[in-house]
C-alpha positions as CSV (number, residue, x, y, z in Angstrom):
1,X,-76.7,150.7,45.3
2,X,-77.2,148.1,42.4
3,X,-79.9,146.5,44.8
4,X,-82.8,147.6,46.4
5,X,-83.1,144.5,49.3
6,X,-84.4,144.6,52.4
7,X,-82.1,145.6,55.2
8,X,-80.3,143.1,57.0
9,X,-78.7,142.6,60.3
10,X,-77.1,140.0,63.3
11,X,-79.9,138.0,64.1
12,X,-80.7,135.3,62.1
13,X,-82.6,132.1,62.0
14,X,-80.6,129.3,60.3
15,X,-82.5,127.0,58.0
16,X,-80.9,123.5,57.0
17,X,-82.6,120.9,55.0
18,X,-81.6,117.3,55.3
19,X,-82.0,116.0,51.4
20,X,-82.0,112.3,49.7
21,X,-79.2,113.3,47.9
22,X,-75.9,112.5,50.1
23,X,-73.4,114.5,47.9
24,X,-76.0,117.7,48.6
25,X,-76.1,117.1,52.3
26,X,-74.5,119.3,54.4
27,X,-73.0,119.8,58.1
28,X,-75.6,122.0,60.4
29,X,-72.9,122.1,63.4
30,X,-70.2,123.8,60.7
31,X,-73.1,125.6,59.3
32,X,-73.6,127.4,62.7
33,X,-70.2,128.4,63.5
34,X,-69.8,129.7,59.8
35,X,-72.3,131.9,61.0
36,X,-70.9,133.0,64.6
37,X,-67.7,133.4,62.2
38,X,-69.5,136.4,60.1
39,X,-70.6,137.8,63.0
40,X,-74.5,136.4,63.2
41,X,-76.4,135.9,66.1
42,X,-78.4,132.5,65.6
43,X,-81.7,132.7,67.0
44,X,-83.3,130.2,65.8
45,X,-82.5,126.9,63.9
46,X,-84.8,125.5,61.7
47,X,-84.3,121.6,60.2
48,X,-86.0,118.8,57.9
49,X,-86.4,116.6,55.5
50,X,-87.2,116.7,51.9
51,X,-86.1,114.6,48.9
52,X,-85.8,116.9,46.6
53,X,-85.8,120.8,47.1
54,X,-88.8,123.1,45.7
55,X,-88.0,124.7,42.5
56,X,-89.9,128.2,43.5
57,X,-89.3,128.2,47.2
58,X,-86.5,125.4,47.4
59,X,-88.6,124.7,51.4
60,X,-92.3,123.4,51.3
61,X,-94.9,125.7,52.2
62,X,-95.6,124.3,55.3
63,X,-91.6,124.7,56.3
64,X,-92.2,128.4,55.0
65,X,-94.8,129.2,57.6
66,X,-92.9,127.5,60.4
67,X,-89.3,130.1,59.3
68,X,-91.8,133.0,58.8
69,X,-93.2,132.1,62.2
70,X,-89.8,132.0,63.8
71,X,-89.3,135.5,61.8
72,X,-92.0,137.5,63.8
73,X,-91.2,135.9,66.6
74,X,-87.6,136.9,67.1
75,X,-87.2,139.9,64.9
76,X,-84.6,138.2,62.9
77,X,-83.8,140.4,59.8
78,X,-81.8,137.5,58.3
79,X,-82.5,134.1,56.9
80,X,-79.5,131.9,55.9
81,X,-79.5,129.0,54.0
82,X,-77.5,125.8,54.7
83,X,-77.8,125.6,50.7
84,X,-77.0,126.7,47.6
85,X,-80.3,128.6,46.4
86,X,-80.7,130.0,42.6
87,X,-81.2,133.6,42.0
88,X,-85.2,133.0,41.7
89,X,-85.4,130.9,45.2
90,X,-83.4,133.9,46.9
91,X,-85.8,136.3,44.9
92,X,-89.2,134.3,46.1
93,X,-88.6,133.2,49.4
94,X,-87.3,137.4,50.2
95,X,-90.5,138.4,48.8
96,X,-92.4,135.6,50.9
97,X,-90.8,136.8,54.2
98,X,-90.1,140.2,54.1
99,X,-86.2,139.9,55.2
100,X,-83.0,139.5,53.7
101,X,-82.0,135.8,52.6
102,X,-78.5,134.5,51.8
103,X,-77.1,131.1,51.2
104,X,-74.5,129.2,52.1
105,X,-72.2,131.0,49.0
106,X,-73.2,134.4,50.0
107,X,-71.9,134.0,53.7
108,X,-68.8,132.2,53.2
109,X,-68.6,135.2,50.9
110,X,-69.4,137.9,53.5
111,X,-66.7,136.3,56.3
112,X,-64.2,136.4,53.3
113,X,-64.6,140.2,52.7
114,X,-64.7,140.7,56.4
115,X,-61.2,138.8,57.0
116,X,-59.2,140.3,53.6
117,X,-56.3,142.3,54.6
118,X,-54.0,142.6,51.7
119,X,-54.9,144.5,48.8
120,X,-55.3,141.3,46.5
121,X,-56.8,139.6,49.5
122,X,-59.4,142.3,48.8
123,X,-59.4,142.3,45.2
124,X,-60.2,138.4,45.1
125,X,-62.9,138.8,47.3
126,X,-64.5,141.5,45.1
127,X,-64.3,139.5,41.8
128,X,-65.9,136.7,43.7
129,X,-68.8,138.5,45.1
130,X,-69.0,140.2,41.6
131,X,-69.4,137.3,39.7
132,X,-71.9,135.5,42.5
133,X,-74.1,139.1,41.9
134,X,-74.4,139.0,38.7
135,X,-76.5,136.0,38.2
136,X,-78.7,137.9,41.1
137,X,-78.6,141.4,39.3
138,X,-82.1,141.2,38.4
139,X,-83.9,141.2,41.4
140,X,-83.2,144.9,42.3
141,X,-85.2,146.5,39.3
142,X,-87.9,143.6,39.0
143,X,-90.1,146.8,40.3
144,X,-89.0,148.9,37.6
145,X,-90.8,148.9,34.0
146,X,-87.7,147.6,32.0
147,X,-89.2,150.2,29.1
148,X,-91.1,153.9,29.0
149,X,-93.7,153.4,26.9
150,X,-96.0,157.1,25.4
151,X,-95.0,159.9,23.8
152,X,-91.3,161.6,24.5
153,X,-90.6,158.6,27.1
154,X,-89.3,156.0,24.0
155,X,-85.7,155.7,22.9
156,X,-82.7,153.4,22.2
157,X,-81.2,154.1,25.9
158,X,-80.3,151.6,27.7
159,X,-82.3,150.0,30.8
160,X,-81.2,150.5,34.4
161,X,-80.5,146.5,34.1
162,X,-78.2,146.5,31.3
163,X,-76.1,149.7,32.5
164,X,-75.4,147.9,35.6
165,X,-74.7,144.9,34.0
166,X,-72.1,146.5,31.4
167,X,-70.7,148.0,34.9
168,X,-70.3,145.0,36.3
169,X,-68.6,142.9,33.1
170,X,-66.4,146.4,33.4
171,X,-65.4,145.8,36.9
172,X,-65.1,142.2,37.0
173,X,-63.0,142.8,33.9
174,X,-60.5,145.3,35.6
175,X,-60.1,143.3,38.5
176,X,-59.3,139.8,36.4
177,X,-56.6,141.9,34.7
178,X,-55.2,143.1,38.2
179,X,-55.1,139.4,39.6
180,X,-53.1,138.4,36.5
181,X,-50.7,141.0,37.2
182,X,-50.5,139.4,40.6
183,X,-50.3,136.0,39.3
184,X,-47.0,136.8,37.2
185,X,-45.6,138.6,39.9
186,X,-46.1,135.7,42.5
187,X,-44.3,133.6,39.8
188,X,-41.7,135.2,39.1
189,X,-41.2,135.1,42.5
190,X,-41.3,130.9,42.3
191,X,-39.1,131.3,39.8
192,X,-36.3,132.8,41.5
193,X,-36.6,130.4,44.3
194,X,-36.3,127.7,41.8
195,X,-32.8,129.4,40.7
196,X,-31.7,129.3,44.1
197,X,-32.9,126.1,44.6
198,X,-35.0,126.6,47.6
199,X,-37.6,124.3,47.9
200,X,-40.7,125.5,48.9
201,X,-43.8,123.9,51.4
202,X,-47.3,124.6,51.8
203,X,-49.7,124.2,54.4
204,X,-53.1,122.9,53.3
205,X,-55.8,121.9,55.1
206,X,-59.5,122.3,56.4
207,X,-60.4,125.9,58.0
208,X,-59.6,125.8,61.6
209,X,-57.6,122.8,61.3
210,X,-54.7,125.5,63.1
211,X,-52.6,126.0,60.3
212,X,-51.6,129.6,60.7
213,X,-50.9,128.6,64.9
214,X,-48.6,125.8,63.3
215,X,-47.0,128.2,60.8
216,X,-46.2,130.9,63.5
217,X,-44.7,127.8,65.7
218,X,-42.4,127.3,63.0
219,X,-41.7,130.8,62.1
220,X,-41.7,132.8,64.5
221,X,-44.5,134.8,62.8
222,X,-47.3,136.7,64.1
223,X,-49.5,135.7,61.7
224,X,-53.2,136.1,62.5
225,X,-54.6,132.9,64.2
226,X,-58.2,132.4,65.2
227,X,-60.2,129.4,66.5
228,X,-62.7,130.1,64.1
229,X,-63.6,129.0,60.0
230,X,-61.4,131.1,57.5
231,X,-59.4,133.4,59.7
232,X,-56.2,132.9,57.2
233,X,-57.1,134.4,53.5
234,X,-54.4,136.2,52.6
235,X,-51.2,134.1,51.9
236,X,-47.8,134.5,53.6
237,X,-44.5,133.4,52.8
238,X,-42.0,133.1,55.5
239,X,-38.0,131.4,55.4
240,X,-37.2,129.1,58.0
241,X,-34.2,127.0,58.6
242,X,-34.4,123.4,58.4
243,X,-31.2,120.8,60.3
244,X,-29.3,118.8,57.2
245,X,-31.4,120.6,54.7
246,X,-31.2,124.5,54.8
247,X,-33.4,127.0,53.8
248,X,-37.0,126.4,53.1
249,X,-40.6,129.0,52.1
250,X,-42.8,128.0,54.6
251,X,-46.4,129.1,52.7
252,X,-49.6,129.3,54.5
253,X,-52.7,129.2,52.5
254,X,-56.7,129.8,52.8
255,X,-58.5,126.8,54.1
256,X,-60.3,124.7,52.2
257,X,-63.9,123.6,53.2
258,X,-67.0,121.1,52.0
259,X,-68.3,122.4,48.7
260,X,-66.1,125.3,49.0
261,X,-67.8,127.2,46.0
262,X,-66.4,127.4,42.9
263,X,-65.9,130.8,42.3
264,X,-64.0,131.3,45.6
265,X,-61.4,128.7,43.9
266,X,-61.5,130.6,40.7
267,X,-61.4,133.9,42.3
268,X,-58.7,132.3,44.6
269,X,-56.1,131.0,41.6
270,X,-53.3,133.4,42.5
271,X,-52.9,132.3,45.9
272,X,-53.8,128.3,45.4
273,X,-50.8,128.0,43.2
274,X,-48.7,128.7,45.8
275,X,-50.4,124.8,46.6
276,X,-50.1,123.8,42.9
277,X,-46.7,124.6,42.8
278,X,-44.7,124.1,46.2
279,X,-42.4,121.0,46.4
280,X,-44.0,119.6,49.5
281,X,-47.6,120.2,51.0
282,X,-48.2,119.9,54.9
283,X,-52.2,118.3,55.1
284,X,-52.6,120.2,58.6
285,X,-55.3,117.6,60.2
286,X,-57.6,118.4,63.7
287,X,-57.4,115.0,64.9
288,X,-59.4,115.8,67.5
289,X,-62.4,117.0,65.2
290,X,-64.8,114.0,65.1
291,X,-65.3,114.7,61.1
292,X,-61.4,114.1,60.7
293,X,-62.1,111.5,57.8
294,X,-64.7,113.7,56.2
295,X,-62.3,116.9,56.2
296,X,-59.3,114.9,54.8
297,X,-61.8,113.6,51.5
298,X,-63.2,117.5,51.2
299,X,-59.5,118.8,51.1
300,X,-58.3,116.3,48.7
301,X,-61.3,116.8,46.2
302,X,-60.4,120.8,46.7
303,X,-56.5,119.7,45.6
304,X,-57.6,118.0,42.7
305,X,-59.6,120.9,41.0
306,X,-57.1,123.0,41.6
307,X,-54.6,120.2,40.1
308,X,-52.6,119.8,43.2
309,X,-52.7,116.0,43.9
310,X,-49.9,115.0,42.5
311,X,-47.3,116.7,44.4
312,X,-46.1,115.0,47.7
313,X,-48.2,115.2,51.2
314,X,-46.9,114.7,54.5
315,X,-50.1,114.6,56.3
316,X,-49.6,116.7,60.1
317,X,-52.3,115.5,62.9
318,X,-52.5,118.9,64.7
319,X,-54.0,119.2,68.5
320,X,-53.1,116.4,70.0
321,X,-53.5,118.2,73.2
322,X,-57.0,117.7,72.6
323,X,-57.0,113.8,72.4
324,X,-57.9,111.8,75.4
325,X,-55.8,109.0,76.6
326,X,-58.1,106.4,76.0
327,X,-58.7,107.5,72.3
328,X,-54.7,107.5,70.7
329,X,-51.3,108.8,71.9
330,X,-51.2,112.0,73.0
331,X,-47.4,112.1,73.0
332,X,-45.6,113.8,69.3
333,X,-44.3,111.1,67.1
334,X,-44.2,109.8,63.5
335,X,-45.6,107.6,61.4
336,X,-43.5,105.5,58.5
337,X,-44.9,103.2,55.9
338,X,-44.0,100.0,54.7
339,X,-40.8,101.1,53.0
340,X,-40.1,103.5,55.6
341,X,-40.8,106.8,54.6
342,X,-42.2,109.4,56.8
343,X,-45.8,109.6,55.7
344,X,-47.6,111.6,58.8
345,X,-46.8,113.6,62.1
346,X,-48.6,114.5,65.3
347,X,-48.3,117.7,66.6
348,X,-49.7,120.3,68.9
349,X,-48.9,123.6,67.4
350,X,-50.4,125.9,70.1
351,X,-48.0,123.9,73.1
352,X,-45.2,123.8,70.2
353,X,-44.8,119.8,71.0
354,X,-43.6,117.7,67.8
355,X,-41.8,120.5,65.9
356,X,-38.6,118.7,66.5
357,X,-40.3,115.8,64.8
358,X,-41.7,117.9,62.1
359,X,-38.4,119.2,61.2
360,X,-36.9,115.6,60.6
361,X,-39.6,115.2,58.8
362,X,-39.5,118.2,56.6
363,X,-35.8,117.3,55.9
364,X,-36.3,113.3,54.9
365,X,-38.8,114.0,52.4
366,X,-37.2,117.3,50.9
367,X,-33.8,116.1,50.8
368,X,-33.6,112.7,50.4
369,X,-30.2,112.9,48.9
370,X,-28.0,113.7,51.8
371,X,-24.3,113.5,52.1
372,X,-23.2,112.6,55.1
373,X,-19.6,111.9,55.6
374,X,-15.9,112.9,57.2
375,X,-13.4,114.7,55.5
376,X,-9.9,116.2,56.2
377,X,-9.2,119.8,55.0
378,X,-5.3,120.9,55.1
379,X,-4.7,124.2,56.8
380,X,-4.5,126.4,53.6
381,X,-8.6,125.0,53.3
382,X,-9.7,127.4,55.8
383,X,-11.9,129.4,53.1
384,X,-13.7,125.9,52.0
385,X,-14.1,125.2,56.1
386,X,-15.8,128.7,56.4
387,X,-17.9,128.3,53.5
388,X,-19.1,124.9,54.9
389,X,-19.3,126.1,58.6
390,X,-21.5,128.7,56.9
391,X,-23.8,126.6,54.8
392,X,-24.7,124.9,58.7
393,X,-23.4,121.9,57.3
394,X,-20.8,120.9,59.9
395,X,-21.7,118.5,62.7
396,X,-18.4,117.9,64.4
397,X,-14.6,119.0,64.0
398,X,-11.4,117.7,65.4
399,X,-7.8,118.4,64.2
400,X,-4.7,116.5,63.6
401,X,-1.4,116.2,64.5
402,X,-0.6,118.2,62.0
403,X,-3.1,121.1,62.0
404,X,-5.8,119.7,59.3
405,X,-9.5,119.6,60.1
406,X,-11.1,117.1,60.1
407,X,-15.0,117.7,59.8
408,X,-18.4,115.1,59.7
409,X,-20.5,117.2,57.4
410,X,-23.9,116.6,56.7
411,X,-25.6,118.9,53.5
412,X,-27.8,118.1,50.5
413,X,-25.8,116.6,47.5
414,X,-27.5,120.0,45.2
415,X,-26.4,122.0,48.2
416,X,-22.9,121.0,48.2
417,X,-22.2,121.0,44.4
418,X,-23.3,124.4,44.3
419,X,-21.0,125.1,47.1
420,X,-18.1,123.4,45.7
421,X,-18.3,124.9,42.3
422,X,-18.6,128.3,44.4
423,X,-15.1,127.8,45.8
424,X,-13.7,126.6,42.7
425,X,-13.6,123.2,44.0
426,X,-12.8,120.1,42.1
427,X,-16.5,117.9,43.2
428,X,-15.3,114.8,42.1
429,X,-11.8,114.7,43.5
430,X,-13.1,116.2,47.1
431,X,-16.2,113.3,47.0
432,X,-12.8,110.6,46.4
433,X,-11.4,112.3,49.8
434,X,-14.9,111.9,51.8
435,X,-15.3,108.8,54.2
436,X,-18.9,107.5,54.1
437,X,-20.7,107.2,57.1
438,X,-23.5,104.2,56.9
């Protein structure tokens, strides 16, 4: 073990600290049920007020005596912090009470090791709690001289510090090359659906906003859905079918979260650029979470750092089930702007209402340029009738007198030159043949 800490276990008392600062301040209800998340038992919460947090103990020492109070009292063996404490706080206040302490980084942290599935699920999660340790490395040989001093106990050898240090830069090292490796696999893989011209959507949103419930609506998938914070880290890629448009990758992502810490979106890269890069993302929204506004800033600040706010949103209010009556609709339906477009849908994944919508949806803004019109194909056309029947692109048939087909098609423009030039099929002159429809 690189640390020599005191042990740690469920119960824990829960200390949050409302400061002056309004970009430090952070939510005490999410900070429980991160907690219930990892597994803690919250025994006791512990608030107040400061206007700037202590440099040694980052609490008062009044506030100190009250958590060490609450310590004794319930046996807790943990102490989390609603905060982001430095090494030397986490160091001090440990030393003060005589039990493990952890902040706000170092549980998000701990639920993301416990919820890893995939191999580079696990690997991600490793370089981020390497990197968060090694800032903390110090404190597990501060009771260690860091040099022998006398006669036959001096040398050149290293100190217990640096070796694990140099083990650490090692690790962290092997496991940065390994995620790179899974980087240029995951786009070679975006290339390819690029070649086939497969556009590709991602779901983004704030944890628990039911983004892996909606994806499994869609899909089909068993994917694993929780109603609790980060029960989706490991990304999955699924095909589904989409009316006028065709195939589409359906991508579910990690959720996002307030001051979601920096290394978890470092550590994180390889699976955010399935984000960065999609074609379309789907903002997955609880409506009926009372911090909806809130949520939606937080998971457009997380886009930007990674550099995904350019690419196109359609914004999906999930849960709808959960609204009252007398507080909006509760009935699916979408919402245009001023020129029309499809700019947001409401949904509720877990009763599958509004996929219908989502779909039309999904096909307006992905394939804006859609051919829709009726043309005649002579009997000895049957192969280019098959290869349109196949391409789902037929909405209704009827036949002449005289045996032809005639067929109302409906198919991407990309979608039908590729076809075309499949068959060996002249583009423009079958476009001259095509009736319009309005």
């Amino acid at each position: 073990m690189l640390f020599e800490r005191p042990k740690t276990g469920e119960r824990a008392v829960l200390v949050h600290m409302d400061l002056a600062h309004e970009s430090e301040r952070e939510d005490p209800q999410e900070f429980e049920e991160l907690v219930r998340s990892a597994g803690g038992e919250p025994v006791a919460f512990i608030s107040g007020q400061r206007s700037s947090p202590s440099p040694r103990l980052f609490v008062g020492t009044g506030k100190l005596e009250e958590i060490r109070s609450q310590v004794r009292h319930y046996d807790a063996e943990l102490v989390l912090f609603n905060h982001a404490l430095s090494p030397s706080q986490e160091r001090n206040i440990e030393k003060e009470l005589q039990c493990r302490v952890l902040d706000r980084t170092g549980l998000i942290l701990d639920i993301f090791a416990q919820r890893a599935r995939t191999h580079e699920g696990k690997l991600q999660v490793e370089l981020a709690q390497l990197q968060h340790m090694s800032t903390r490395l110090i404190r597990g040989w501060t009771h260690l001289e860091r040099q022998k001093g006398g006669i036959g106990l001096r040398g050149p050898g290293e100190t217990q510090l640096e070796s694990d240090r140099r083990l650490l830069r090692a690790r962290i090292k092997s496991i940065t090359k390994r995620l790179e490796k899974v980087r240029k696999q995951r786009e070679q893989g975006r290339r390819a659906r690029n070649r086939a011209e497969i556009p590709t959507v991602s779901l983004v949103g704030y944890t628990n906003a039911g983004k892996s419930t909606l994806f499994n609506s869609l899909t089909a998938s068993d994917v694993y859905a929780a109603d609790q914070l980060f029960a989706t880290l490991d990304p999955t890629l699924r095909r589904i079918s989409v009316p006028d448009l065709g195939p589409v990758v359906l991508a579910d992502t990690v959720g996002f979260i307030r001051h979601l810490p920096h290394k978890l979106v470092e550590a994180f890269r390889a699976t955010l650029e399935e984000a960065t890069q999609a074609d379309l993302l789907l903002h997955v929204i609880d409506c009926a979470d009372e911090e909806r506004a809130e949520n939606i800033l937080q998971v457009e600040a997380v886009l930007k750092e990674i550099g995904a706010d350019k690419i196109p949103v359609l914004e999906v209010y999930n849960k709808i089930d959960l609204l009252s009556a007398e507080t909006l609709s509760i009935e699916p339906r979408l919402d245009c702007d001023q020129d029309g477009l499809i700019k947001a849908v409401w949904v509720s994944a877990s009763q599958k209402k509004g996929l219908h919508q989502l779909l039309t949806a999904l096909a307006e803004r992905l394939g804006r340029d859609i051919l829709h019109a009726s043309v005649t194909l002579s009997p000895d056309r049957g192969k280019l009738r098959a290869a349109l029947y196949k391409q789902n692109a037929v909405v209704n048939e009827s036949y002449t007198d005289q045996g032809a087909s005639e067929l109302e098609i409906r198919i991407p423009k990309q979608d039908l030159y590729r076809l075309l030039s499949a068959e060996e099929v002249d583009a423009e002159q079958f476009l001259a043949n095509c009736r319009m429809f309005n």
